[in-house]
C-alpha positions as CSV (number, residue, x, y, z in Angstrom):
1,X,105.4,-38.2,-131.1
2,X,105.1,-35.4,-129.0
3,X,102.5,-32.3,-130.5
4,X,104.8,-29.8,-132.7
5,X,104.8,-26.0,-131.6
6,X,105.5,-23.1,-134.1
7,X,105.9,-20.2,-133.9
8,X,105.1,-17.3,-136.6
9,X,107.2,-13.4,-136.2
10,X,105.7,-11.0,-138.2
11,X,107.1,-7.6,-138.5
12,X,104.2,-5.9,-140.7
13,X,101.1,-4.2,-139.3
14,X,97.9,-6.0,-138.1
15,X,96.0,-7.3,-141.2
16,X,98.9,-6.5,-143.5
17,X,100.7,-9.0,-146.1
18,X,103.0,-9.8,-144.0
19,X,100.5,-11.2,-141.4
20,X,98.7,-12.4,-144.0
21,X,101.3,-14.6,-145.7
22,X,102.1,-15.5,-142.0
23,X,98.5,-17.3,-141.1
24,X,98.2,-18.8,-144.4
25,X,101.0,-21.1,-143.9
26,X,100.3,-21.4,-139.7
27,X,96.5,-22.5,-140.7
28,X,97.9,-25.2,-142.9
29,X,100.1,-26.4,-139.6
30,X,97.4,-26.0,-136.6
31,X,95.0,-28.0,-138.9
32,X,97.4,-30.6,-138.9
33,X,97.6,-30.5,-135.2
34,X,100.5,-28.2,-134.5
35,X,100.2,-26.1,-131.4
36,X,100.7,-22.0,-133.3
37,X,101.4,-19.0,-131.6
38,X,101.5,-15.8,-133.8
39,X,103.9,-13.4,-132.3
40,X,103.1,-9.4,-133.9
41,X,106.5,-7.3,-133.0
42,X,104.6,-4.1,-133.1
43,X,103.0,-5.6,-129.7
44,X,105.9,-5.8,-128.0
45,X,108.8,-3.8,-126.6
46,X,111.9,-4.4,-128.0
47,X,114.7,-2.3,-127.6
48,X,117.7,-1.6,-129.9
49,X,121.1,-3.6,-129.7
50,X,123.6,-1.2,-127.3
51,X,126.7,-2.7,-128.9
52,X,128.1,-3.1,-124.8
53,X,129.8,-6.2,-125.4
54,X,128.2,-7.1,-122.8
55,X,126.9,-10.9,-123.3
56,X,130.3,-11.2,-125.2
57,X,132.1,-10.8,-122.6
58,X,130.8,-13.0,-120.3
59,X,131.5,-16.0,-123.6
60,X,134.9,-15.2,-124.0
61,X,138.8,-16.5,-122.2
62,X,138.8,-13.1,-120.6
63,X,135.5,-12.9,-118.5
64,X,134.1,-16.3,-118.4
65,X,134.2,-18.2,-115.4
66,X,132.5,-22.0,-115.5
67,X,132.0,-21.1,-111.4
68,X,130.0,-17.9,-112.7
69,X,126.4,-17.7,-113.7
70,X,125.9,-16.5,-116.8
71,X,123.4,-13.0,-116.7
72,X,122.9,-12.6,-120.5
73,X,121.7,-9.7,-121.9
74,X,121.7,-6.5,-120.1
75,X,118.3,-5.3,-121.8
76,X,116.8,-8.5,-120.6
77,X,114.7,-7.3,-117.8
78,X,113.8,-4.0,-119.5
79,X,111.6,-5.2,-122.8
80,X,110.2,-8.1,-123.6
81,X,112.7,-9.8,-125.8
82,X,113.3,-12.2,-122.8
83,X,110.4,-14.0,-122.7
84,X,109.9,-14.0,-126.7
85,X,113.2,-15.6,-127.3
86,X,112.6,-17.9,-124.1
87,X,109.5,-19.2,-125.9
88,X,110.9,-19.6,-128.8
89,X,113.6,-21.9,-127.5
90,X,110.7,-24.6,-126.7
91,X,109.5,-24.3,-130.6
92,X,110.0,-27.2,-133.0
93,X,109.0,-24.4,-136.3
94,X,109.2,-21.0,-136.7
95,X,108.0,-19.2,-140.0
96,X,108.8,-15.5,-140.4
97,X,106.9,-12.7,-142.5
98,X,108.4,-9.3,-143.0
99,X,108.0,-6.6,-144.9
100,X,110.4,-5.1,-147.4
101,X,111.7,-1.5,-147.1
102,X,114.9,-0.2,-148.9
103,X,115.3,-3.9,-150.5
104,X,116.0,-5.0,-146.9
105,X,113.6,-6.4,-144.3
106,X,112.1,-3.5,-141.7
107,X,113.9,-2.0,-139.1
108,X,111.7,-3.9,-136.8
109,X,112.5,-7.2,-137.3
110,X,116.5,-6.4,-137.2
111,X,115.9,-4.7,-133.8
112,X,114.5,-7.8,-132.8
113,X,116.8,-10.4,-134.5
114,X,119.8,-8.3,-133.4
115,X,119.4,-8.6,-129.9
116,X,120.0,-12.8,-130.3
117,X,123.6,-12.7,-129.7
118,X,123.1,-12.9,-126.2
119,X,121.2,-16.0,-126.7
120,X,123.3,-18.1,-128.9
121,X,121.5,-21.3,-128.4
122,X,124.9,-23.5,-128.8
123,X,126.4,-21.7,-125.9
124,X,123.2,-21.8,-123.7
125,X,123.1,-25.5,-124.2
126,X,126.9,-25.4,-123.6
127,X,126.6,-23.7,-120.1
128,X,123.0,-25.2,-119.5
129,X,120.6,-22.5,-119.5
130,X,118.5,-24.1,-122.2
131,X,118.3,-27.9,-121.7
132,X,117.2,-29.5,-124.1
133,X,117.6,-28.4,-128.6
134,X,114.9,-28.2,-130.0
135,X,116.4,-28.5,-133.4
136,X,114.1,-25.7,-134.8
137,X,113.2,-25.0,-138.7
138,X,112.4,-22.3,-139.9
139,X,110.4,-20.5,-143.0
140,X,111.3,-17.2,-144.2
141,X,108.6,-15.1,-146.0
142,X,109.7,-11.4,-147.9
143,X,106.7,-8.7,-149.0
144,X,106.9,-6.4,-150.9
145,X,105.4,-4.1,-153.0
146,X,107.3,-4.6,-155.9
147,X,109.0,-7.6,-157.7
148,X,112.5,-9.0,-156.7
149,X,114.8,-6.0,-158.3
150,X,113.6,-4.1,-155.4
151,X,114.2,-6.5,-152.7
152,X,117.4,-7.7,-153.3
153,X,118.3,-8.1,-150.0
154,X,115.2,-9.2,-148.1
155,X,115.6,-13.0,-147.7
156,X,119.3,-13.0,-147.8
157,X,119.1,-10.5,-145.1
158,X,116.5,-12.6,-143.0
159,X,118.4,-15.7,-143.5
160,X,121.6,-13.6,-141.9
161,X,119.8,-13.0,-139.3
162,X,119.1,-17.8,-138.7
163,X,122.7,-18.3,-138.0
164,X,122.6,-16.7,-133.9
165,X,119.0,-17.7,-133.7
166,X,120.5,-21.5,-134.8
167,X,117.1,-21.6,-137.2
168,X,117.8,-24.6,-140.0
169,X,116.2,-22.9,-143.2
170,X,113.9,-25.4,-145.3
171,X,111.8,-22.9,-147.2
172,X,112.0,-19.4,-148.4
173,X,109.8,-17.2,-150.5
174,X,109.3,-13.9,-151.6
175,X,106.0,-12.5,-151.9
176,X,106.0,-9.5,-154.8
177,X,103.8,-6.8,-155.8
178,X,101.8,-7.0,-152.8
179,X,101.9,-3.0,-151.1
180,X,98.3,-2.0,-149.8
181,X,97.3,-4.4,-147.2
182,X,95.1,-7.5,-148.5
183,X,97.1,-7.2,-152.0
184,X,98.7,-10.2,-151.6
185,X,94.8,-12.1,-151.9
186,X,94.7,-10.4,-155.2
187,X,97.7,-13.2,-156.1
188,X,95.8,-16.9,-155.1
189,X,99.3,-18.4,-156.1
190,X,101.2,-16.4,-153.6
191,X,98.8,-17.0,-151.0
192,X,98.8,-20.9,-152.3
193,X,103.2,-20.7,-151.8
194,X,102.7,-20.0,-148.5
195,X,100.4,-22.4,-147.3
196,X,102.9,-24.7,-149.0
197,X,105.3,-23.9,-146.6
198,X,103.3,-24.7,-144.0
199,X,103.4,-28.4,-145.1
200,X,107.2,-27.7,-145.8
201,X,107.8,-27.0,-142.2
202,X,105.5,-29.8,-140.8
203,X,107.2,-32.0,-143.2
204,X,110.7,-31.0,-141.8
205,X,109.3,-31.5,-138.4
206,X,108.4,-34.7,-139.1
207,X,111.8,-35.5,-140.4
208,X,114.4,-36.9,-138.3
209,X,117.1,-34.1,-136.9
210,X,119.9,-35.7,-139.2
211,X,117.7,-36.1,-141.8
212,X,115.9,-32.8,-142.3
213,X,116.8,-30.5,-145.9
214,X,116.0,-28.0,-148.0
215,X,112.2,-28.4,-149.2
216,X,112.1,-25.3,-151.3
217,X,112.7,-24.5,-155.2
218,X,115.5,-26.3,-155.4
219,X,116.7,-24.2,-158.0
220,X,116.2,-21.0,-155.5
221,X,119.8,-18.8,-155.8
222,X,123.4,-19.2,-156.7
223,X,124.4,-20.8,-153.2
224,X,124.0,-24.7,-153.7
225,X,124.1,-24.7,-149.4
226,X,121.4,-22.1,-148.6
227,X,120.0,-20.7,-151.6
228,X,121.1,-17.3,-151.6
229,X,121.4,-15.4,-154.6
230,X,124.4,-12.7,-152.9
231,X,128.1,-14.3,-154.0
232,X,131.4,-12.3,-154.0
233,X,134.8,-12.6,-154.4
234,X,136.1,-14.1,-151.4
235,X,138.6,-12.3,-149.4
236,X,141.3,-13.5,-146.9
237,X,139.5,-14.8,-143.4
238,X,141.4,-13.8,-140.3
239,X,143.2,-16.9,-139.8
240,X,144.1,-17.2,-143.6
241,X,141.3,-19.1,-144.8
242,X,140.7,-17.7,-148.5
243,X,138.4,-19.4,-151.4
244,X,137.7,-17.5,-154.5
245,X,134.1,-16.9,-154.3
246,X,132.0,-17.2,-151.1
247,X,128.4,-17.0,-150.1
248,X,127.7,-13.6,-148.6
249,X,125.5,-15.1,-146.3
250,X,126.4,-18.5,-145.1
251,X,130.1,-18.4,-146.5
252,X,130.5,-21.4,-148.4
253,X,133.2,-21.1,-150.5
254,X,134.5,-22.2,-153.7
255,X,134.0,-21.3,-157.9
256,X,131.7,-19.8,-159.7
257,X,130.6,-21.7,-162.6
258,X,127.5,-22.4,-164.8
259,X,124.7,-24.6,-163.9
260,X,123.9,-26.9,-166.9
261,X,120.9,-27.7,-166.6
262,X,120.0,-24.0,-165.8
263,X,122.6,-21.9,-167.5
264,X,122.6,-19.5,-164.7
265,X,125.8,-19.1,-162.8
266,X,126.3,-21.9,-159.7
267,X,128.5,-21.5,-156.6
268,X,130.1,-25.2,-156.8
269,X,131.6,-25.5,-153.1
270,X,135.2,-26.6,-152.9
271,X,136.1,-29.7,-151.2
272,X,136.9,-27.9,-147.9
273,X,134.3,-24.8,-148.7
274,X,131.8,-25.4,-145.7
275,X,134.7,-24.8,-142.7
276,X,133.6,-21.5,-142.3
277,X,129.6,-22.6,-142.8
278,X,127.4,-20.6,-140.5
279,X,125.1,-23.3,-140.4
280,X,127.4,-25.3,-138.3
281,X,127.5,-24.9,-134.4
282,X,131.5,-25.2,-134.9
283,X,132.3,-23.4,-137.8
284,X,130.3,-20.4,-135.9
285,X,132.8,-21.2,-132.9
286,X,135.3,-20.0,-135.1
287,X,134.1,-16.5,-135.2
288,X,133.7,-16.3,-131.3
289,X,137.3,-16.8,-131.9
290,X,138.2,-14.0,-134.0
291,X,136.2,-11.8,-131.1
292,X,138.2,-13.3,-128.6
293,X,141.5,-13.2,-130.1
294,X,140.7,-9.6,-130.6
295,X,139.3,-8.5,-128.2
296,X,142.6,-10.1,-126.1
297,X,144.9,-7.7,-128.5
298,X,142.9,-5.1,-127.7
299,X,143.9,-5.5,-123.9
300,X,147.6,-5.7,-124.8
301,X,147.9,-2.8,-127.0
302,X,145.5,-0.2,-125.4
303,X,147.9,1.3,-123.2
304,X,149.5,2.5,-126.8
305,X,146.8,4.6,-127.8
306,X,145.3,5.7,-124.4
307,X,146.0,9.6,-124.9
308,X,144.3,9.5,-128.5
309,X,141.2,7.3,-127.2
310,X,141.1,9.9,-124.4
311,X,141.4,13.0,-127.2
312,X,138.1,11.8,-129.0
313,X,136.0,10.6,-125.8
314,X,136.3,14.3,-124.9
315,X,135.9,15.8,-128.5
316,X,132.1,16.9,-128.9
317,X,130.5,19.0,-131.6
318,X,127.2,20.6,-131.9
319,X,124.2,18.5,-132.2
320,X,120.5,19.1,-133.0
C-alpha cells in the first residue's frame, strides 16, 4: 500500500493547545510511517470570502460551458489558499485543532474553510481538475478554556465546515479547560484522547473507502449520522422536503426520541431521513440546485425591482 499523507490545520498560535493537541495525535501517525505536514494558518495569507458568486457561477445552467475551462476562485492567485487546498487534495488524513472563541471556532479557521466553495472536490473531479479522490478522513479537535457549556458550537461548527471540503469525520473531541498555552499537558488524559485519534485516523486510512466509520465515542451527540449534539425542529426544504426534527449540521431527519440504553434524547432517522445528507456527494447536488434554481428566478424577475435595487446601490450614510 502506498505511504499515507496527513495533513494537521491548526488555527491557534505557535506552542498553543491547539498546536499542541494537533502534534500529539500527528506523532502517533508519522511513527507509524505516515508522511505529516503541519499547516499553522497564522503563516499564511488567507483572505476573506467576497461573497462574488463568482466560482458559483461558473457551476451553474447559466454560466457553465463543458467547452470552458473552469478559473476557480477569483482570490486564487492573491493568497495562499491555492496551494494549501491544492495540497490537501493529495492527503489521505487531515486532523484539525482550533481554538474556541465565543463557543465557536476562531475567525481564522472560518476565513480559511470558507473560501472551499470554489473547490468543491465532487465538482473538480466532475470537470477534471483534480484527478484522482483521495477519499480523505478527517479529525476534528475543539480547545478551549472552559468546559463544553462554553463551546457549544465549536465541533458542530468545524464539522459544518467537512461537507465542501468533502472530509469523512471518524473522530472528534473537545479539549476543555485548557486557556494559557501548555494547559492542556496539565490534563495527561486529554493529551492521551488525542494521540488516540491519531490511531483513529490511521486506522480509517487503513480501512477500505466503502468500509470506513465513525471510530469515536460512539455515544458522542444526539445525531446517530455524525454525532452532533445541535437538533431542531425541522422546517419545510425548498422543494418540500419536511421531517420533524433534523440535524443542524448534516440534516438527517427524522424523531426525537430517548436512547435506552442512555436515557438521553436520540435523533432516530426516518426511513428516507438521509436524502438531504451532506455527507453525500448527491444529496449536496441538491443544494447546488436550490442556487441554481434561484439564481435563474433572480434573472427573470430583476427587471421588476430594478428602480428600487438602483435606489439603495446609491443610498450611502456616514461611516467612521
Amino acid at each position: 500500500m502506498a505511504q499515507h499523507k496527513v495533513m494537521g490545520i491548526c488555527a491557534g498560535m505557535h506552542g498553543g493547545n491547539s498546536e499542541i493537541a494537533l502534534k500529539a495525535a500527528l506523532e502517533v501517525l508519522r511513527d507509524k510511517g505516515a508522511e505529516c505536514e503541519l499547516i499553522n494558518l497564522f503563516d499564511y495569507n488567507i483572505l476573506p470570502c467576497t461573497g462574488c458568486e463568482g466560482c458559483t457561477m461558473q457551476m451553474g445552467d447559466i454560466a457553465q460551458h463543458p467547452e470552458k475551462e473552469y478559473k476557480g476562485c477569483v482570490l486564487k492567485d492573491k493568497d495562499d489558499v491555492d496551494r494549501l487546498i491544492t495540497e490537501m487534495h493529495t492527503c489521505n488524513g487531515v486532523l484539525i485543532a482550533v481554538p474556541t472563541y465565543d463557543l465557536t471556532p476562531s475567525s481564522l479557521y472560518t476565513r480559511f474553510a470558507q473560501r472551499f466553495l470554489a473547490y468543491e472536490l465532487s465538482f473538480l473531479l466532475q470537470i477534471g481538475v483534480v484527478k484522482e479522490n483521495p477519499h480523505t478522513v478527517a479529525g476534528l479537535i475543539s480547545v478551549g478554556g472552559s468546559m463544553h457549556d462554553w463551546q457549544t458550537f465549536s465541533l458542530e461548527s468545524l464539522q459544518a465546515t467537512m461537507f465542501t471540503m468533502s472530509l469523512q469525520v471518524v473522530d472528534r473531541y473537545m479539549v476543555q479547560r485548557s486557556a494559557r498555552p501548555g494547559s492542556i499537558l496539565t490534563f495527561p488524559e486529554q493529551v492521551e484522547r488525542c494521540r488516540q485519534m491519531g490511531e483513529h485516523i490511521w486506522e480509517a486510512m487503513e480501512t477500505p473507502v466503502d468500509q470506513r466509520h465513525w471510530l469515536g465515542d460512539p455515544d458522542d451527540g444526539v445525531c446517530p449520522n455524525c454525532h452532533s449534539s445541535l437538533v431542531y425542529p425541522g422546517d419545510k426544504h425548498w422543494d418540500g422536503v419536511e421531517f420533524p426534527w433534523e440535524c443542524a449540521v448534516c440534516g438527517a431527519g427524522g424523531d426525537l426520541v430517548v436512547d435506552e440504553k442512555t436515557g438521553r434524547p436520540k435523533l432516530k432517522i426516518a426511513e428516507n431521513g438521509l436524502i438531504r445528507d451532506r455527507n453525500d456527494d448527491k444529496a449536496r447536488a441538491e443544494h447546488l440546485n436550490e442556487i441554481i434554481k434561484t439564481r435563474i428566478e433572480f434573472y427573470q424577475k430583476k427587471d421588476n425591482f430594478k428602480d428600487d435595487f438602483e435606489h439603495y446601490r446609491k443610498l450611502e450614510f456616514p461611516t467612521v
